[in-house]
C-alpha positions, 0 to 999 in steps of 0.5 A: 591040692595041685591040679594034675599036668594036662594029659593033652599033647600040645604044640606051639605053631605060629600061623598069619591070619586075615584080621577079619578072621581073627576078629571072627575067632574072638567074637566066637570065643568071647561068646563061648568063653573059650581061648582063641586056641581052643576055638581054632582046634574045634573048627578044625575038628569039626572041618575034618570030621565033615571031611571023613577024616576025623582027629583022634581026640583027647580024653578032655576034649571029648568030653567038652565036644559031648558037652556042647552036643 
């Protein structure tokens, strides 16, 4: 049976990255076993919310955030 389409919008970027930030990303998610994408989405998260300014989450994600909690 076919996977139902991802509800969650998403949007191609290109950003420059320090290599020992990149290997940071990796390392981090080797050790979750998540994609690099996947880890710089929830540091931002986590970086707003800290901030006071969280990012409406969607419906997946807020499952795998109460997950990990």
């Amino acid at each position: 049976m076919p996977q139902p389409a991802s509800k969650t919008k998403k949007m191609t970027t290109g950003v420059s990255l320090e290599l020992p930030v990149v290997q940071y990303l990796d390392e981090i998610a080797n050790s979750d076993d998540r994609d690099r994408s996947y880890v710089i989405n929830r540091i931002v998260r986590e970086h707003a919310q800290s901030k006071g300014t969280p990012i409406p989450a969607s419906t997946k994600v807020t499952k795998e955030l109460k997950k990990s909690a």
